[in-house]
C-alpha positions as CSV (number, residue, x, y, z in Angstrom):
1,X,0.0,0.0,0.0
2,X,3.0,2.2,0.9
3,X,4.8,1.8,-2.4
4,X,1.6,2.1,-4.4
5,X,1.4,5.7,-2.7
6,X,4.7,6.9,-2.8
7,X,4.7,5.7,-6.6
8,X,1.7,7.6,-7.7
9,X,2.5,10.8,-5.8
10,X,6.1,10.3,-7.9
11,X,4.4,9.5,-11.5
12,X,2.0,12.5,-10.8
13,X,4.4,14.8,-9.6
14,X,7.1,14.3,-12.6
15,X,3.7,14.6,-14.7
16,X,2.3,18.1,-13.7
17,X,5.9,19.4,-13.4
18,X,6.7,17.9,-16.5
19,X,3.3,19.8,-17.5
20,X,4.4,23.4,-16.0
21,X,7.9,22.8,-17.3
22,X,6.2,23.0,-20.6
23,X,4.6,26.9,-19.6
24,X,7.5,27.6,-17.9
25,X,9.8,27.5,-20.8
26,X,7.7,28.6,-23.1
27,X,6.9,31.8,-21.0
28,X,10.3,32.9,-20.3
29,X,11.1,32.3,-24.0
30,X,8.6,35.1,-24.7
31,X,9.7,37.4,-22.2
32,X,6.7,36.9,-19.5
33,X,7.6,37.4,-16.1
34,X,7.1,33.9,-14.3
35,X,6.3,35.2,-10.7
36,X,6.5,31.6,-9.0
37,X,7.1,28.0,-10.2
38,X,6.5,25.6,-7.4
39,X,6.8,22.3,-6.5
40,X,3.6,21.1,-5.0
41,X,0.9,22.5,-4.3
42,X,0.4,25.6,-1.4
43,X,0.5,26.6,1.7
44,X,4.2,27.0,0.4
45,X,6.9,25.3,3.1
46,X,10.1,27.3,1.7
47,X,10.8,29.4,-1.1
48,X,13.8,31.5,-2.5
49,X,13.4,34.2,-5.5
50,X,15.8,34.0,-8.4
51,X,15.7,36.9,-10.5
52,X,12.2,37.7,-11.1
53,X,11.0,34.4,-10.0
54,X,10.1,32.7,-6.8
55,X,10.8,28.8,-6.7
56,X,9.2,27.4,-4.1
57,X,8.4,23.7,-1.9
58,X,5.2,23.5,-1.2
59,X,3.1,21.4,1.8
60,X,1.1,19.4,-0.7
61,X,3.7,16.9,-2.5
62,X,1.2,16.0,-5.6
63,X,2.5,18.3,-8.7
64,X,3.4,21.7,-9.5
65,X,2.2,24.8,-10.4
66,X,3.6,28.1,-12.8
67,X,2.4,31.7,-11.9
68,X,2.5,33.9,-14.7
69,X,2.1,37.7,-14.0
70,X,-1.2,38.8,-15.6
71,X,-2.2,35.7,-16.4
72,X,-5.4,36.4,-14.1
73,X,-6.3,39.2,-16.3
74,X,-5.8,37.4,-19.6
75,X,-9.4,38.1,-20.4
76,X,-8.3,41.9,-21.1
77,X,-7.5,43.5,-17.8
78,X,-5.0,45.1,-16.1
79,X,-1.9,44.5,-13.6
80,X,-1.1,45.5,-10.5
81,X,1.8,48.6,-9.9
82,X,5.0,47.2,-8.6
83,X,7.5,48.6,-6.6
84,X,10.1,48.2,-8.9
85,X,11.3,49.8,-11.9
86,X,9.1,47.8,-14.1
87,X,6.1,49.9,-12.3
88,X,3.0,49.5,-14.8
89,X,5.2,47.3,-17.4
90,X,2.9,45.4,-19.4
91,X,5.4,44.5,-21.6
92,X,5.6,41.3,-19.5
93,X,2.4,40.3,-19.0
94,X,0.8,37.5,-20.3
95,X,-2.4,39.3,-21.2
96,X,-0.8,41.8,-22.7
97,X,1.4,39.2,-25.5
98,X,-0.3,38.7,-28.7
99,X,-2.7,35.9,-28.9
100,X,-0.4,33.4,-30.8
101,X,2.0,33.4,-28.4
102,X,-0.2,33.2,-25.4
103,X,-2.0,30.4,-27.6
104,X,1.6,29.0,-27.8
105,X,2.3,29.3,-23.9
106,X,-0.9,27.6,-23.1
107,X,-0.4,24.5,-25.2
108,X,3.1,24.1,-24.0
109,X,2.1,21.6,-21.1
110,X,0.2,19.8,-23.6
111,X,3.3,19.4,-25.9
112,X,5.5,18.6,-23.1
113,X,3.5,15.7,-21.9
114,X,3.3,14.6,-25.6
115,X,6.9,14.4,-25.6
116,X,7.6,12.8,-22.7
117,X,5.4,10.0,-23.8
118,X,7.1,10.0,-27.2
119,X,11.0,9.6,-25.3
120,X,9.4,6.8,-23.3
121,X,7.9,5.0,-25.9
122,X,11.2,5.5,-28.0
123,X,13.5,4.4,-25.3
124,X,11.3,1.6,-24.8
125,X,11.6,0.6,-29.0
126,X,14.9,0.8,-29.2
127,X,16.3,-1.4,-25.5
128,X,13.6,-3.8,-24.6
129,X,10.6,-3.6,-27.3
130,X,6.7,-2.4,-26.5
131,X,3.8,-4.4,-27.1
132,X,1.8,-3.1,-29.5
133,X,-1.3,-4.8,-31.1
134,X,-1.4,-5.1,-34.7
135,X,-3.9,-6.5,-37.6
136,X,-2.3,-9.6,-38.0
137,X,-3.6,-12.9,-35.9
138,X,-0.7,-14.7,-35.1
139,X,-0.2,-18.4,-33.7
140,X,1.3,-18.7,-30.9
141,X,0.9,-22.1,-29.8
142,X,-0.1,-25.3,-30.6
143,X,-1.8,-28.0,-29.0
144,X,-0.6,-31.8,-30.0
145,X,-3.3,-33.8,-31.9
146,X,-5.5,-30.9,-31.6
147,X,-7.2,-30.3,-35.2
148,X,-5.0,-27.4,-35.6
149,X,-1.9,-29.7,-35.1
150,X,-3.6,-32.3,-37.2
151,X,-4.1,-29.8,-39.8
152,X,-0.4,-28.7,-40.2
153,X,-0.9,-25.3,-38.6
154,X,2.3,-24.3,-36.6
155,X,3.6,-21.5,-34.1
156,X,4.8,-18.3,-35.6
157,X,1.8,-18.7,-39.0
158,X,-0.4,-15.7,-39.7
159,X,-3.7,-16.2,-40.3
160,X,-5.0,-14.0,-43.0
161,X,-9.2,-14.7,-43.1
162,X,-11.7,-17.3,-42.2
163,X,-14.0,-18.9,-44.5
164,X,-13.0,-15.9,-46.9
165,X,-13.8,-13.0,-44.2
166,X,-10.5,-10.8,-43.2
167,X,-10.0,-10.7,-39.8
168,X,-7.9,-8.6,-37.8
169,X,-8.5,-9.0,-34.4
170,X,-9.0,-12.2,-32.1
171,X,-12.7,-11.6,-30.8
172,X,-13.9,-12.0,-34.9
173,X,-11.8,-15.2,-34.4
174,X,-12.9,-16.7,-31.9
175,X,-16.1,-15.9,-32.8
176,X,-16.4,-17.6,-36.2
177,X,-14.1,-20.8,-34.6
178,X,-17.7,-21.0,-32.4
179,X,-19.8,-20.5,-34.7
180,X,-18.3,-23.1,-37.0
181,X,-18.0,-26.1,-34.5
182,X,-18.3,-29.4,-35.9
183,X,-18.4,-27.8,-39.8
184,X,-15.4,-27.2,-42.1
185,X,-13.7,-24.1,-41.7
186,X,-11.3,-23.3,-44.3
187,X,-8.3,-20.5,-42.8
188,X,-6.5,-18.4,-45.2
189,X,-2.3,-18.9,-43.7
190,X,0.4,-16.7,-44.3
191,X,3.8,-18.6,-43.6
192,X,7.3,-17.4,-44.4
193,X,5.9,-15.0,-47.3
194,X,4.1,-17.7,-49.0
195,X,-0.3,-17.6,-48.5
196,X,-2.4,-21.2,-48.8
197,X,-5.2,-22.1,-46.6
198,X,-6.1,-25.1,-44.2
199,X,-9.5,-26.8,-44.1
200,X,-10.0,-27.8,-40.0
201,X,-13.1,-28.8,-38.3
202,X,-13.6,-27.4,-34.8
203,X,-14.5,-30.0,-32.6
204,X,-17.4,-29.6,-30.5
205,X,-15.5,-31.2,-27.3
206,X,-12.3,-30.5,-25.9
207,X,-10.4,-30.3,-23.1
208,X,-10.9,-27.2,-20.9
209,X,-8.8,-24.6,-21.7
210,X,-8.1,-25.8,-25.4
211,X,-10.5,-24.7,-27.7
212,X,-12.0,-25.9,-30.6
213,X,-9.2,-25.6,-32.8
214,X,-6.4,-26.0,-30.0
215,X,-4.2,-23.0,-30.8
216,X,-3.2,-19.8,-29.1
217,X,-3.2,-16.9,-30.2
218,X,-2.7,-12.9,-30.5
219,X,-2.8,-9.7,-31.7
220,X,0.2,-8.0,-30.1
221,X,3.3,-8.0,-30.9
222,X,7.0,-7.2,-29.6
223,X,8.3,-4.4,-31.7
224,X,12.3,-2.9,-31.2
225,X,13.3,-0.6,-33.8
226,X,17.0,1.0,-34.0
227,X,18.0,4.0,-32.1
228,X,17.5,6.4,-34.8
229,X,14.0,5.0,-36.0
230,X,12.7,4.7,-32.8
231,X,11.7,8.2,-32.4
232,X,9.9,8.4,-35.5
233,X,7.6,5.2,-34.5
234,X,7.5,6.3,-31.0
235,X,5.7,9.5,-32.2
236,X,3.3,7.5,-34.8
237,X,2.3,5.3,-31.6
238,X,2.1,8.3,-29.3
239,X,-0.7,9.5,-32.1
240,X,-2.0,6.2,-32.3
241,X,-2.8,6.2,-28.4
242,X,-3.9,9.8,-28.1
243,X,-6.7,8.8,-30.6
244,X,-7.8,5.5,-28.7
245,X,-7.9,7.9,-25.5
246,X,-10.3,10.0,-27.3
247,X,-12.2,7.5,-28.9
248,X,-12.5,5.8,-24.7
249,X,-13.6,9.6,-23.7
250,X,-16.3,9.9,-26.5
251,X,-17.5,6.2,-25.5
252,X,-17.3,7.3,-21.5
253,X,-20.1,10.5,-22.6
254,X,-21.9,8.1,-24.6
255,X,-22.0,6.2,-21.4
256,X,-23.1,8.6,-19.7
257,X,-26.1,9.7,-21.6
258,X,-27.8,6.3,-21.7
259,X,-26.9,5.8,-18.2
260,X,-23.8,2.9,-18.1
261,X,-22.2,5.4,-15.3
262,X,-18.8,5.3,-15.7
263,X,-17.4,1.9,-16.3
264,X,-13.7,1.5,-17.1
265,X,-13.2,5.3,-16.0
266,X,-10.4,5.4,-12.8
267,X,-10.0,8.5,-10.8
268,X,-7.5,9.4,-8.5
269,X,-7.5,6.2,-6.2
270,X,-8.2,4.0,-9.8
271,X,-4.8,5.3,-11.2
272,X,-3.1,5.0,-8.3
273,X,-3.9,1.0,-8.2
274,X,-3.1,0.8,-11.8
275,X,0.4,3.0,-10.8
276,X,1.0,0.2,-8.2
277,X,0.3,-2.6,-10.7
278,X,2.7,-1.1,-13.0
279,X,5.6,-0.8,-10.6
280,X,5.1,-4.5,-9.7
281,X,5.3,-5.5,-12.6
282,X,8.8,-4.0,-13.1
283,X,10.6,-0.9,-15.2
284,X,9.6,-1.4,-18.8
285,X,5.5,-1.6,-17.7
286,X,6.2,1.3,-15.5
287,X,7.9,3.1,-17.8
288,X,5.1,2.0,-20.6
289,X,2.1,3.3,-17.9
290,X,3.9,6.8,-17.6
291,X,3.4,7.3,-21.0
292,X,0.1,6.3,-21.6
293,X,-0.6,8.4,-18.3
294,X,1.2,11.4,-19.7
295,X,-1.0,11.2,-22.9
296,X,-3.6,10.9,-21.2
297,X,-2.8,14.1,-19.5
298,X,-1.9,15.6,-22.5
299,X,-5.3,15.0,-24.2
300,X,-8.0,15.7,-21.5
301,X,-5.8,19.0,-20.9
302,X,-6.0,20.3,-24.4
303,X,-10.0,19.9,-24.7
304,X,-12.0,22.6,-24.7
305,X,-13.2,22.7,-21.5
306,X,-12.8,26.2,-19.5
307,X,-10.8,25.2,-16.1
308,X,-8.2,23.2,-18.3
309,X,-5.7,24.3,-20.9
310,X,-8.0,23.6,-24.2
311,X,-10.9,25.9,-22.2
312,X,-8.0,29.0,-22.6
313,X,-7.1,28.1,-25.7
314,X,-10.9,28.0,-27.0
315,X,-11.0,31.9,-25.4
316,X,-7.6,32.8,-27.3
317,X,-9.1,31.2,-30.2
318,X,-12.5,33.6,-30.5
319,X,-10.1,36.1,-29.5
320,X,-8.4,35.6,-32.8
321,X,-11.7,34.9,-34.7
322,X,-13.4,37.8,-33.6
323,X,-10.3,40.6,-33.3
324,X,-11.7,41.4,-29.5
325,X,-10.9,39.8,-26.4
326,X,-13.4,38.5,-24.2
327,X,-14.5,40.4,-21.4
328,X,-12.2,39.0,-18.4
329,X,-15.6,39.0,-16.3
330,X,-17.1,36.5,-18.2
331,X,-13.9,34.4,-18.8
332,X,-13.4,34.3,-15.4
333,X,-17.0,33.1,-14.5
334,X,-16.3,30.6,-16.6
335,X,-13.3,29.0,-15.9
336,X,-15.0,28.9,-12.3
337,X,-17.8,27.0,-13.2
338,X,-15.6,24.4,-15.5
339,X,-13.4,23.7,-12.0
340,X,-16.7,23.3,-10.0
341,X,-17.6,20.6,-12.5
342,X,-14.4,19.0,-13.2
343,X,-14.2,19.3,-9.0
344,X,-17.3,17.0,-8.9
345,X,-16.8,14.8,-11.8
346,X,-13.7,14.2,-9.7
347,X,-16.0,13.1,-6.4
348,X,-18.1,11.1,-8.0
349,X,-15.2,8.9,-10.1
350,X,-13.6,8.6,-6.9
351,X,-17.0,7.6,-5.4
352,X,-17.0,4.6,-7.7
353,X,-13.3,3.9,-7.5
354,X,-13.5,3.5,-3.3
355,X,-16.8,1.0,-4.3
356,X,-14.8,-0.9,-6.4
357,X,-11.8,-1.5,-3.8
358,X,-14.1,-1.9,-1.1
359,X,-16.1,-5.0,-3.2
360,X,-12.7,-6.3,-4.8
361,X,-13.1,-5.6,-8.3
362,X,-10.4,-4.7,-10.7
363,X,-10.5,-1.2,-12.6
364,X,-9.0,-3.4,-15.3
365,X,-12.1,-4.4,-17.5
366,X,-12.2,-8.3,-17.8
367,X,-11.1,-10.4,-20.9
């Protein structure tokens, strides 16, 4: 329990201040004054200014944070009088930077995250190999005098289609194995570059554990690439990810209007299981979860939802459309009623996530 705790508060602190990092940088690049960058969240424990910027520990060890000066008057306002010789300078003011390059600031945490999932994934190509599910149906095992064995079908063929229908994923092939029991079924083999096909007949009875066909098999495969190709796949599957997250976020509404709840959603006690699953399972699948976390982070950031990253941007974005800021009042009002709802969304996935350790059930959905 104490290593599952200690490793989430890790995974989500390198995440947010990988996050921050991201405005940080980006900020500073631009010439906007960066009033504090903390570690953790406040009451602040110690903090020592450098320059023009505090960098501070803070009593709540979970992330980080990045203070920009006027970025609370980014709907079109005004900043406070200092008493220093930048009295009244605007110049280094978010608000007051044009609206690509507070567009640019803002979807700096977004990048960041994207890129720390891409190094991951790469590093993980090019030393050990990530598993990565593909369209081909590959055999994996064998059973002896099964009617696969009997048939000639052996460990490493492809299987291409079944009874004529492609197939690129193992529920279709299980399925039509089923449905076919004690009929011919004629499978379409790829071996060693060269395609011909196998006529078996599922049996109807077998041993537990078997199958009708006795084979094993999969989807995923093992894929290592060389150092200097790895960064070019790791970003393809960084994209390939980011869109399954969507795709699960657009299911997870859907789920919600007809009423499902909010199966295979985790909150903040659901990832933190899965962070201690991942750990236990060693480097490379801890290493793989912080990636998939960071996209994850990367992608509910950047949507439109005021409160998070994408909700700014969407106000930049009008800005741009419509040649006049939005009125800060209404910006503000807001961004307050997006962290309200994000605040309870929040309660209530927790809610479930506390039901589901207290019965024993996994927040990994069952095969």
């Amino acid at each position: 329990m104490l290593i599952t705790v200690v490793a989430f508060i890790i995974v989500l602190s390198v995440l947010v201040l990988i996050h921050e990092l991201g405005h940080y940088l980006t900020a500073k690049k631009f010439g906007v004054k960066v009033e504090e960058f903390g570690f953790g969240f406040p009451p602040r424990v110690i903090g020592k200014k450098v320059g023009e910027t505090i960098y501070s520990l803070n009593l709540l060890p979970v992330g980080g944070f990045v203070k920009l000066y006027g970025e609370d008057a980014a709907g079109g306002g005004s900043v406070k009088a200092t008493k220093t010789k930048e009295k009244w300078n605007t110049k280094k003011a978010f608000f007051a930077r044009p609206a690509w390059q507070r567009a640019t600031i803002i979807l700096a945490g977004v990048i960041m995250n994207f890129i720390l999932a891409v190094v991951l994934i790469s590093y993980l190509f090019t030393f050990h190999g990530v598993a990565v599910p593909t369209e081909n149906i590959k055999v994996v095992e064998v059973v002896d005098h099964s009617p696969a064995s009997v048939a000639g079908l052996k460990k490493d063929d492809l299987v291409v289609s079944v009874n004529d229908q492609k197939i690129n994923d193992t529920d279709s092939f299980v399925s039509l194995t089923r449905k076919s029991e004690g009929k011919p079924l004629i499978l379409e083999i790829r071996r060693n570059g060269q395609t011909f096909t196998k006529t078996i007949v599922p049996r109807t009875k077998f041993p537990k554990g078997e199958g009708p066909l006795g084979v094993a098999i999969t989807n995923i495969e093992i894929k290592k690439y060389p150092w200097y190709q790895a960064p070019f796949y790791g970003t393809m599957e960084a994209f390939k990810f980011s869109w399954m997250i969507i795709k699960g976020l657009i299911d997870m509404v859907g789920n919600l209007i007809t009423g499902k709840g909010f199966a295979g959603v985790a909150g903040p006690i659901g990832v933190a299981q899965l962070t201690g699953q991942a750990v236990s399972y060693g480097v490379d699948a801890t290493l793989w979860f912080v990636a998939l976390l960071s996209l994850n982070l990367a992608v509910v950031n950047v949507l439109p939802i005021p409160a998070l990253d994408g909700g700014r941007l969407l106000f930049i974005i009008i800005e741009m459309i419509t040649g006049k800021k939005v009125d800060s009042k209404y910006e503000t009002m807001a961004h307050a009623i997006g962290l309200v709802v994000l605040l309870s969304l929040i309660v209530i996935i927790t809610f479930f996530d506390v039901m589901r350790l207290v019965s024993g059930q996994s927040i990994l959905p069952k095969m």
